[in-house]
C-alpha positions in Angstrom: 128.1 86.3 95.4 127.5 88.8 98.0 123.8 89.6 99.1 122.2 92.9 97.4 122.7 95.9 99.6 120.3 99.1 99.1 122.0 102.3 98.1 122.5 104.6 100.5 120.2 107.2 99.5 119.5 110.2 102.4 116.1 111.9 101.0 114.8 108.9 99.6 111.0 109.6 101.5 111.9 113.2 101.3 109.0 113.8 99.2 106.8 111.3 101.3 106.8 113.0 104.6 103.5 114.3 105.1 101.9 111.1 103.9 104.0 109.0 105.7 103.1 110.9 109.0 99.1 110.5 107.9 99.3 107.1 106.5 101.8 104.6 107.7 100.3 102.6 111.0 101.5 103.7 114.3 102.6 100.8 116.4 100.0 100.0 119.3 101.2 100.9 123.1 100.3 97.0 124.1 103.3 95.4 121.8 105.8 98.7 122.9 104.5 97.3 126.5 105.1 94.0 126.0 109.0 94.4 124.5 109.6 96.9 127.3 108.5 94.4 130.1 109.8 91.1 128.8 113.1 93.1 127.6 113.3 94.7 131.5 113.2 98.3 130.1 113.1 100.4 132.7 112.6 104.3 132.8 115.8 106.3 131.9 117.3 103.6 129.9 118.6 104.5 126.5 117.4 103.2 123.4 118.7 104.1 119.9 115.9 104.5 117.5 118.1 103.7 114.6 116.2 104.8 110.6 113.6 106.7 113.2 112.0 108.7 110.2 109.1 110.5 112.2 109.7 108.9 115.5 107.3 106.9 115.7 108.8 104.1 117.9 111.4 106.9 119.5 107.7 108.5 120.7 106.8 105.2 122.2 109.6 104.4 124.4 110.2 108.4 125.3 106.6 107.6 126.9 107.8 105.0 128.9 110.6 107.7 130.6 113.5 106.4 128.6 116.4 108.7 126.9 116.0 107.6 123.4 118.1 109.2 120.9 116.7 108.9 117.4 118.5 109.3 114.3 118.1 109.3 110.1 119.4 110.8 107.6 116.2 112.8 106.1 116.1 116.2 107.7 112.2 116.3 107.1 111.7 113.0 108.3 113.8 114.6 111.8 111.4 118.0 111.5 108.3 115.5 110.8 109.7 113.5 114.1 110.3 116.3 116.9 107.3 117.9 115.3 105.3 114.7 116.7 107.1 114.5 120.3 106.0 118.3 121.0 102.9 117.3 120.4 102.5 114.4 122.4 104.3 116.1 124.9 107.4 114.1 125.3 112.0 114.6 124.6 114.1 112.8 122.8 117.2 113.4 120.6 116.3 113.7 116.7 119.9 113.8 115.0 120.5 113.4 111.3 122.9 110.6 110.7 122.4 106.8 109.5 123.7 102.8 109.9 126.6 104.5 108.7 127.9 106.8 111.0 126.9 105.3 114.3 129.7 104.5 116.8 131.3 105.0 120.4 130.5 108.8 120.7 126.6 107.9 120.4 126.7 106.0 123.7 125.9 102.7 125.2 122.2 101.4 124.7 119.6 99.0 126.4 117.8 98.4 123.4 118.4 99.7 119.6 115.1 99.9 118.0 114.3 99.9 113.9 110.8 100.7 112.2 110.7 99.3 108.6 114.1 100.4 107.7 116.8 97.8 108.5 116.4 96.4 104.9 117.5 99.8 103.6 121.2 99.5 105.4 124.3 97.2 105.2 122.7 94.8 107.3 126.0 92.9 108.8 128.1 95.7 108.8 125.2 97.5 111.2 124.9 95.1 113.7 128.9 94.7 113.8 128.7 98.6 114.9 125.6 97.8 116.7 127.7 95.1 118.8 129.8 98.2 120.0 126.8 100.2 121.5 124.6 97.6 123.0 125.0 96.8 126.7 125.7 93.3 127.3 122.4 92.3 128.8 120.7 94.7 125.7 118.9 93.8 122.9 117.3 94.5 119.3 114.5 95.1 118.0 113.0 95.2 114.4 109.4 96.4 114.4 107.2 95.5 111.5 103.2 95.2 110.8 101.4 93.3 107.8 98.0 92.5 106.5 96.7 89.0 107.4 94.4 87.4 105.0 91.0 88.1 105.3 88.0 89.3 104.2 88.8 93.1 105.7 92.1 93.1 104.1 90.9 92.6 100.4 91.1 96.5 99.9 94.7 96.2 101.2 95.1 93.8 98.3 93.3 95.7 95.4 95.3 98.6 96.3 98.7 97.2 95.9 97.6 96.4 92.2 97.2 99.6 91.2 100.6 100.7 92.9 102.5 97.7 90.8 100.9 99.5 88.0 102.4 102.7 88.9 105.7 101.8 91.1 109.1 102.6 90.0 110.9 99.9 91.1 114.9 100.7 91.4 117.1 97.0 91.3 117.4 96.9 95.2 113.6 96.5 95.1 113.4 94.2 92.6 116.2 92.0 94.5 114.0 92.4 97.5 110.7 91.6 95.5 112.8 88.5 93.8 113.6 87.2 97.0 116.9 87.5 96.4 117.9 89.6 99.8 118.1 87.4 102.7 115.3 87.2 105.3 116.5 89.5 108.9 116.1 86.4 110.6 119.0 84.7 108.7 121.3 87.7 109.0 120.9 88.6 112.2 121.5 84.7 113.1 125.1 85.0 111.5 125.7 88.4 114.4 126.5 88.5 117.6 122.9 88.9 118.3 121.7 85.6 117.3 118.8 84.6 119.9 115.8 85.5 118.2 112.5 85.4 119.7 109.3 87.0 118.1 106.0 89.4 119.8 102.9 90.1 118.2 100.1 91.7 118.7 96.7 91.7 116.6 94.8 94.6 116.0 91.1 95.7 114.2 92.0 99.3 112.6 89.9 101.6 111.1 91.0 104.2 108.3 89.6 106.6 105.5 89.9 106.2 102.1 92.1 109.8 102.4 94.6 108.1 104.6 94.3 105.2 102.7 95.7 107.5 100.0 98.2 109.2 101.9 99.8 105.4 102.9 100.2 105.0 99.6 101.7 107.8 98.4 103.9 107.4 101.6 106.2 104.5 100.0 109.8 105.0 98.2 108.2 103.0 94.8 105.1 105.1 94.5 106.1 108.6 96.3 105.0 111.5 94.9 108.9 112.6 93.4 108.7 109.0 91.7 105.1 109.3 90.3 105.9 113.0 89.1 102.9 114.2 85.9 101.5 110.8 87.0 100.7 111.2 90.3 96.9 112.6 89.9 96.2 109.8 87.1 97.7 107.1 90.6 95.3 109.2 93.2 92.2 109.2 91.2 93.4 105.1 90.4 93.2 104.7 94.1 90.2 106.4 95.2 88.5 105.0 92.4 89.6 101.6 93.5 89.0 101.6 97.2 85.7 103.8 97.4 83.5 100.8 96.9 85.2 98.5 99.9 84.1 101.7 102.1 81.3 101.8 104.8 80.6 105.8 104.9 83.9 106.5 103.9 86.0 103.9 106.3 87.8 100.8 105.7 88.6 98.3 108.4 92.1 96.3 108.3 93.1 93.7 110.4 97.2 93.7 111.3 99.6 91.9 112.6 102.4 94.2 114.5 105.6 92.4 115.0 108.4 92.7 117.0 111.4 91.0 116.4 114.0 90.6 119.4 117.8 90.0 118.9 119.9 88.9 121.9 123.3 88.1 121.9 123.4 83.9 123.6 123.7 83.0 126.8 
């Protein structure tokens, strides 16, 4: 039997975008560095930020001079995205498309990029486009972060409770929660881009209970659209929950940010 694929639904964080922005963890300067530098980016490459949603890695590598093209299927996530590179001052190419529709007339790239969002495509069928558009000495990379266990990160953990209590969890997500959709590691190992080598970088962050908030509210489970009549009932849940982990308002969280690096052998 054939591995669970995620509908392809366009607007899914539609009613996220704000929160998402606010809430979700920007990926530190030190790890888009570090990929950069042992990948041989260079300035004026081109990299494909593929699922961009607000640009947040498309931002990064802009800063580092390349042409990055950036694309999703959300038209807020795109307004959310070049609403971001004005303000920090830098171009790229926001264009509304998915996995889906990527081929030849996009270009060639140096590197493709994806933040959080390669479990939401046909993951096989991608990289067999993706084989198409990178370079030969190019590469791919799947940014991630998560919590490491520790005494900082019990809020982390107290907080997910109360979203399993509220989360609308279509059957995609319960394959994924099951463990029944295979690890990126084993699919990318069956593409052309099976040398995989892993970055990290550790990182002490600091955050409200507001943001805190807004993270949550910033996933497809427990969105605002899904949580509907319910959603004040979930806020006042969360604050409730994470006010007494709080030093004058802020929690601390200690996170792992993790890039994953596809190569094609040899």
């Amino acid at each position: 039997m054939s591995a669970p694929i995620a509908p392809f639904i366009p607007d899914r964080f539609s009613s996220t975008v704000p929160f998402y922005v606010e809430g979700r963890l920007n990926y530190p300067p030190r790890l888009i560095e570090n990929v950069a530098s042992w990948l041989g980016i260079s300035p004026k490459d081109h990299v494909l930020d593929l699922g961009c949603g607000p640009g947040f890695l498309a931002i990064a590598f802009a800063k580092l001079g390349c042409t990055v093209t950036a694309i999703d299927p959300d038209r807020a996530m795109l307004a959310a995205g070049r609403e971001l590179a004005a303000r920090e001052g830098v171009s790229c190419s926001f264009q509304e498309g998915s996995s889906y529709d990527i081929g030849p007339a996009l270009g060639r790239f140096k590197l493709v990029t994806m933040g959080r969002s390669f479990h939401w495509m046909d993951r096989p069928a991608t990289l067999s486009a993706l084989d198409r558009l990178v370079v030969e000495d190019g590469a791919i990379a799947l940014f991630n972060d998560d919590e490491m266990r520790a005494k900082e990160n019990r809020w982390v953990e107290a907080l997910d409770e109360v979203r399993r209590r509220f989360e609308r969890v279509d059957e995609f997500r319960a394959s994924l929660k099951a463990g029944e959709v295979e690890r990126h590691e084993i699919v990318l190992l069956a593409s052309a881009f099976s040398r995989l080598e892993n970055m990290g970088v550790i990182e002490r962050r600091k955050l409200t209970v507001e943001t805190a908030l807004a993270r949550a509210l910033s996933y497809s489970s427990c969105s605002p659209e899904k949580l509907g009549e319910r959603r004040p009932e979930f806020e006042g849940e969360v604050q409730a929950t994470l006010s007494p982990f709080a030093v004058d308002g802020t929690l601390t969280q200690i996170v792992r940010f993790t890039a994953l690096i596809a190569r094609r052998p040899g």
